[in-house]
C-alpha positions in Angstrom: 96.4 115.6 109.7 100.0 116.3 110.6 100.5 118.0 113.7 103.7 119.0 116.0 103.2 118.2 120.1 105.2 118.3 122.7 106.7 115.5 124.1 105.0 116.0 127.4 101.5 115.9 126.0 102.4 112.3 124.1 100.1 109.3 125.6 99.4 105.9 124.3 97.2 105.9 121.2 99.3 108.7 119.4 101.0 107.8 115.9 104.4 109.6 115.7 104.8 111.0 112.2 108.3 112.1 112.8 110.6 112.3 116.0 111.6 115.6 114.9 115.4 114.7 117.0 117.1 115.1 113.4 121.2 113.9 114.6 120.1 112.5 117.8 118.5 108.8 117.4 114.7 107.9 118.7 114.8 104.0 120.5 112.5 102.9 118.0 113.2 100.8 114.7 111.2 102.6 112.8 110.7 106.5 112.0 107.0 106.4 112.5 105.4 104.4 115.2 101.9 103.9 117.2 102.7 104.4 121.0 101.7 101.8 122.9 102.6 102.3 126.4 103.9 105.0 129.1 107.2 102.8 129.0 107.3 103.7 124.9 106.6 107.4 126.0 109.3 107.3 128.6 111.9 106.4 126.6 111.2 109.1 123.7 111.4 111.7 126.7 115.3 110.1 127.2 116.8 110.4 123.7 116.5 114.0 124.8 113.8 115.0 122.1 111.4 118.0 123.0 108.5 117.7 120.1 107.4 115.5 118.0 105.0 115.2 114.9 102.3 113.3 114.7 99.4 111.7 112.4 95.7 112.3 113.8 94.1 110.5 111.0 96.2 106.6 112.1 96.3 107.5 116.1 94.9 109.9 118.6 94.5 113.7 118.2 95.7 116.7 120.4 93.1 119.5 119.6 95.2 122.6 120.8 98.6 121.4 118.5 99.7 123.5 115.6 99.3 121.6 112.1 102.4 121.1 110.3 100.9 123.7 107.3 100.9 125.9 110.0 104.2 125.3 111.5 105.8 125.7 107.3 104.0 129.1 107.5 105.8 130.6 110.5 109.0 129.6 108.9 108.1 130.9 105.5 107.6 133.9 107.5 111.1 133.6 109.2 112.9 133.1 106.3 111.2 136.0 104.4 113.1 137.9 107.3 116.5 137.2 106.9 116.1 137.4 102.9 118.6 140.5 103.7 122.0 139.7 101.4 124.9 139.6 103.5 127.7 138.1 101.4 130.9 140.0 100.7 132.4 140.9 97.5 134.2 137.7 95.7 137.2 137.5 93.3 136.6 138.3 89.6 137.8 135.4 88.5 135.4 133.2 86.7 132.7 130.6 88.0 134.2 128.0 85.9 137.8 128.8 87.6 137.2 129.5 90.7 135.2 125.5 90.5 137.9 124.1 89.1 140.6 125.1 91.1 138.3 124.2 94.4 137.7 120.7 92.7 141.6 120.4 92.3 142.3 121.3 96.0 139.0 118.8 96.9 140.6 115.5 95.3 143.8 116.5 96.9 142.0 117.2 101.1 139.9 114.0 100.4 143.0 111.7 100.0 144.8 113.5 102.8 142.1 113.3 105.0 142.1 109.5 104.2 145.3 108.9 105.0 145.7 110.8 108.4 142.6 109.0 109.6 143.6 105.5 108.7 146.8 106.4 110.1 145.5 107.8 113.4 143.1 104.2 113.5 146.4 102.5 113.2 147.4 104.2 116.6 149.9 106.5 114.9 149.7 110.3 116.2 147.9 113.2 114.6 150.1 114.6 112.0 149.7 118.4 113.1 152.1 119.2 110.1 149.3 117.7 107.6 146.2 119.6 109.2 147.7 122.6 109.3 149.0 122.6 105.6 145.2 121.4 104.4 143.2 124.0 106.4 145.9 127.0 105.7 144.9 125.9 101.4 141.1 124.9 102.6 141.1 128.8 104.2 142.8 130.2 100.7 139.9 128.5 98.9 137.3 130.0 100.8 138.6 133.3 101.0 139.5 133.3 97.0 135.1 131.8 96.7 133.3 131.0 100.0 130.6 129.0 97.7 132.9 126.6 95.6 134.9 124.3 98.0 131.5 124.6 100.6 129.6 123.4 97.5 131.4 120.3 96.0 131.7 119.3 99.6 128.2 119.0 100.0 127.8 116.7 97.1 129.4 113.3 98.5 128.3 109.8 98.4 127.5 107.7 101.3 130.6 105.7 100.9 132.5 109.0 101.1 130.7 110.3 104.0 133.5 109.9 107.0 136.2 111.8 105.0 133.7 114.0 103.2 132.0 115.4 106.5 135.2 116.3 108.1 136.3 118.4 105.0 132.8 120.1 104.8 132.7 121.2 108.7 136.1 122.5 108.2 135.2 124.7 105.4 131.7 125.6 106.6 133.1 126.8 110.0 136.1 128.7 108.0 133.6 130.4 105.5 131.0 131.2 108.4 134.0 132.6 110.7 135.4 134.5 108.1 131.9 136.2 107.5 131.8 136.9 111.5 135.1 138.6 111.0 137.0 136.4 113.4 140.9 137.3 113.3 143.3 134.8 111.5 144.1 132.7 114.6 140.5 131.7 115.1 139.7 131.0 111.7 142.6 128.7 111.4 141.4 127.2 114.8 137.7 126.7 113.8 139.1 125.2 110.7 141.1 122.5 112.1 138.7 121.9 115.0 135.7 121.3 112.2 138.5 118.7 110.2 139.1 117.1 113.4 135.8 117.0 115.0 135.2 113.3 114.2 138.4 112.1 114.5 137.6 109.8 117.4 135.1 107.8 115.4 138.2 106.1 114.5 138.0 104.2 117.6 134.0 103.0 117.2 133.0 99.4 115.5 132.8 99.5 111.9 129.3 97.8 112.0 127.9 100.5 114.2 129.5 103.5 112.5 128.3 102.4 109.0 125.1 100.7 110.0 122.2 100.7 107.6 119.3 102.0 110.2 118.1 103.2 113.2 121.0 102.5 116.0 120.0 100.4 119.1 120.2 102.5 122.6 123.3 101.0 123.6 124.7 101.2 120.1 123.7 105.0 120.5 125.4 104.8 124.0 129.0 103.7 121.7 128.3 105.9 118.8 128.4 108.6 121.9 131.9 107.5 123.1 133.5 109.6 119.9 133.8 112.9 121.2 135.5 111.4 124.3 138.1 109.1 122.2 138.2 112.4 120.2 139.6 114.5 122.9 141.8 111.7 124.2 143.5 111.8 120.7 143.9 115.9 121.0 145.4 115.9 124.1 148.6 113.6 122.4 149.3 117.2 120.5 150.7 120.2 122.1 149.7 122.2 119.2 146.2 122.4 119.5 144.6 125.6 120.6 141.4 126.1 122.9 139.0 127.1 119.9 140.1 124.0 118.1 139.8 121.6 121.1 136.3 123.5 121.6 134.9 122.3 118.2 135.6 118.5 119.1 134.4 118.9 122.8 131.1 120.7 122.1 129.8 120.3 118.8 127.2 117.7 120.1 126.4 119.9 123.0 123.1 121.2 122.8 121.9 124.9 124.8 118.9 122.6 127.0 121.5 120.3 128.4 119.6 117.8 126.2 123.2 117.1 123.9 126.6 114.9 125.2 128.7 114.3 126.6 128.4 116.8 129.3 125.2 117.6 129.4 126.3 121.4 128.8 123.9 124.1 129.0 123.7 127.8 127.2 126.6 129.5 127.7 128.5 126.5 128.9 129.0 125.6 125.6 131.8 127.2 123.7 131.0 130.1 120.9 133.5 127.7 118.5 131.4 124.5 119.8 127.9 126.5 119.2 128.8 127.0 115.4 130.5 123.8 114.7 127.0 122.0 116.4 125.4 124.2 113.7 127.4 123.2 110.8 127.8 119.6 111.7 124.0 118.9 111.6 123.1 121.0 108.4 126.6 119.3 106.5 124.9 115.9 107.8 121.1 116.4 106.9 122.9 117.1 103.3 124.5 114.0 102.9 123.3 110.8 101.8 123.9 108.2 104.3 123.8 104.3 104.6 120.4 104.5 106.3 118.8 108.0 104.8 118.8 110.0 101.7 120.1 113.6 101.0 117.9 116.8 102.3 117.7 119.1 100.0 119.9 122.6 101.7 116.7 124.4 101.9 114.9 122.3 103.8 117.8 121.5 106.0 118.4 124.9 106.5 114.4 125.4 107.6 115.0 122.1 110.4 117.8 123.7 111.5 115.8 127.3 112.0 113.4 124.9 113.4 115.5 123.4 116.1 117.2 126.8 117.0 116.3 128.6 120.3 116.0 124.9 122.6 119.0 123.6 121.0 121.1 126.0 118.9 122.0 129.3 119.2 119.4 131.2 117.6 121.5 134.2 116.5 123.8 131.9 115.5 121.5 130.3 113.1 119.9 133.2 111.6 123.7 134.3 110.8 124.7 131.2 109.2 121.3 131.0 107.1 122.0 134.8 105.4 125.9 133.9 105.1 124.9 130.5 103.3 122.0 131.6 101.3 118.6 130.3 102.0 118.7 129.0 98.6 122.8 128.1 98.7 124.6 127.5 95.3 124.1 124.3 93.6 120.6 123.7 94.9 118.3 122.2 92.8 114.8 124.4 92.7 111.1 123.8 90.9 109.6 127.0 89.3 106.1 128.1 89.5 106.7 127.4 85.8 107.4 123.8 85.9 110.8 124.7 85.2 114.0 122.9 86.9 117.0 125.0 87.6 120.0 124.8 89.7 121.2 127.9 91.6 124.8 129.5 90.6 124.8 132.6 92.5 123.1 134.7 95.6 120.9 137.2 94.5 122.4 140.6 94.7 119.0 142.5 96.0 117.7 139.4 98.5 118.3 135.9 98.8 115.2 134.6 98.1 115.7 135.1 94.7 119.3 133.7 93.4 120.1 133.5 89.8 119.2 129.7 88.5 120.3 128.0 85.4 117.5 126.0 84.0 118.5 122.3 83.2 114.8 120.0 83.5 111.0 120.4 81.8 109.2 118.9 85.1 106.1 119.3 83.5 107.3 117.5 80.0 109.5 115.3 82.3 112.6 115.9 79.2 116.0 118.2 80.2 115.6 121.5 78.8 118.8 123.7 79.2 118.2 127.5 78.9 119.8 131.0 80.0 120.9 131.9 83.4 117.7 133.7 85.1 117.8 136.7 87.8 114.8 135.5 89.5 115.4 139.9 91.3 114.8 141.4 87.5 110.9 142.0 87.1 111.1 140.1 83.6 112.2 136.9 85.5 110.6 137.0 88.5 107.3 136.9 87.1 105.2 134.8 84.6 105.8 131.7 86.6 109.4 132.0 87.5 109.1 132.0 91.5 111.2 129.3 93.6 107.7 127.1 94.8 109.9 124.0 95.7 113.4 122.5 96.6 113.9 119.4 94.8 116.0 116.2 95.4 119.1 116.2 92.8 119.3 112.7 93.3 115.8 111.8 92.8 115.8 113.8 89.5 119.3 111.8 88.5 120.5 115.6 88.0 124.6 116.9 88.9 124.6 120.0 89.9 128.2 120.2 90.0 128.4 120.1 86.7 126.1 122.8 85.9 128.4 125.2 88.2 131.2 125.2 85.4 
């Protein structure tokens, strides 16, 4: 049986299932482990990590630990409470338009962003000029469709990743400030903060930022050194404001004092740095990386719920999940009646029930391609069409891009 613990109650003997530490990195090679010693233990309790889960049937048990069937039911329950729609009206123009001009505007920021990093690892200044000009047309975007740009950024390879990330923090933290009804000035802020969050990864090894697996501690302890080089590389501009320089400093700042590289604690820790720590992990359990594949945005969004309280803002989090969707659009979702669809748009009573395009038989394994379906109207949501599962787009070798045209 799978069961969550806390780290405190860990002894030799225990098999860990999963570190549950998500963007911070366990000192073990592998993902699930038998603890062998108080030394192992020890350095678990370092990484910063508060619970773990663990296997009973290939190590020792803890009788009064919650079972991971338990643990999905609480945030079943959770989610069930912040079903509430919250999204604001959008533009009439249609789907198909408002994609394609979002997938215009993405080719353009990817190349851009390409170029200002490589020139910045070259030693050449942060061209102010450039960021400015991509996050003024990143924030038209958004406002003109807060789902479109936000959802071809999530679909990147892991060769893409570097460039890719920054552009999805940006527009995540522009589409969730806009929805908090911060004024201009702070939406452009979080906007060029979140596109420059990363900027100091220019200065880390190659072979550690794009290594295929778990990093060593002292590779951690250089992978670390970003948000430092980071704010080095801020402070050669004069046109950087607080909220932006906030979004670099603190996005890996956790409320326990458990994140770097400060150590902050609660309040410490910037409003702009609490939502760009909340952006930057769900954009990054998204993503396929060189040593992981893609969650699907449900579950990520469910971790992340998980994780809030000891080291997110919890508000916070319950914000971003109704802004986003708990199903956001171009998720891939199973039926109850083995159906496949991918979601195009929030639902207009709740969000636990969007409006899906079906593309995939999973029970006759074939593509089937069908009407949209309201999964609110009472002749959709029954006879088997209720959301059971998220699925892996990848996995099922479907684009869901391509069904949001």
């Amino acid at each position: 049986m799978i069961k969550k613990i806390k780290v405190e109650k860990l002894r030799p003997g225990i098999f860990v299932h999963d570190f549950n530490c998500g963007w911070l990195h366990h000192p073990f090679l592998k993902n699930r482990v038998k603890l062998t010693s108080d030394k192992e233990i020890e350095k678990v309790a370092k990484c910063g990590i508060r619970e773990v889960y663990i296997d009973t049937d290939h190590g020792l048990d803890v009788d009064d630990a919650p079972s991971q069937d338990e643990i999905d039911q609480t945030i079943d329950g959770e989610f069930q409470a912040l079903r509430t729609v919250s999204h604001g009206t959008q533009d009439e123009l249609p789907l198909a338009t408002r994609m394609e001009s979002a997938k215009a505007l993405l080719a353009e920021a990817k190349l851009t962003t390409q170029r200002l990093m490589d020139a910045v690892c070259l030693g050449t200044q942060i061209d102010m000029g450039t960021v400015e000009n991509l996050v003024e047309r990143m924030t038209e975007s958004v406002l003109l469709d807060r789902d479109a740009l936000v959802s071809l950024l999530r679909i990147k390879s892991k060769d893409e990743y570097t460039y890719l990330h920054s552009l999805a923090v940006s527009a995540l933290c522009i589409s969730f400030a806009r929805a908090m009804d911060f004024d201009a000035a702070k939406i452009r802020g979080i906007g060029i903060g979140g596109l420059l969050h990363d900027i100091g990864k220019v200065k880390i090894p190659k072979g550690i930022l794009n290594k295929p697996g778990p990093l060593t501690q002292g590779e951690f302890e250089i992978m670390k050194q970003h948000v430092d080089h980071g704010n080095e590389l801020l402070q050669q501009t004069t046109r950087l404001n607080e909220c932006s320089i906030c979004v670099t400093a603190h996005h890996h700042e956790r409320l326990d004092g458990t994140g770097y590289p400060k150590g902050l604690r609660g309040d410490e820790i910037s409003l702009f740095g609490q939502i760009s720590a909340i952006v930057d992990i769900y954009d990054a359990l998204t993503s396929e990386r060189c040593y992981k594949a893609a969650m699907a945005p449900t579950e990520a969004l469910r971790k992340v719920l998980e994780w809030s309280g000891a080291y997110l803002n919890r508000s916070l989090v319950e914000k971003f999940i109704t802004h986003i969707g708990i199903y956001p659009i171009g998720s891939v979702v199973r039926l109850r009646s083995g159906a496949i669809g991918v979601v195009v748009r929030h639902g207009e009573k709740d969000l636990l029930h969007p409006v899906v395009r079906i593309v995939f038989d999973w029970r006759r394994q074939r593509s089937q391609e069908a009407p949209e379906l309201d999964l609110a109207q009472p002749a959709c949501g029954g006879d088997g069409n209720e959301i059971v599962s998220c699925e892996s787009a990848a996995k099922l070798k479907i684009d869901p891009v391509k069904y949001l045209f």
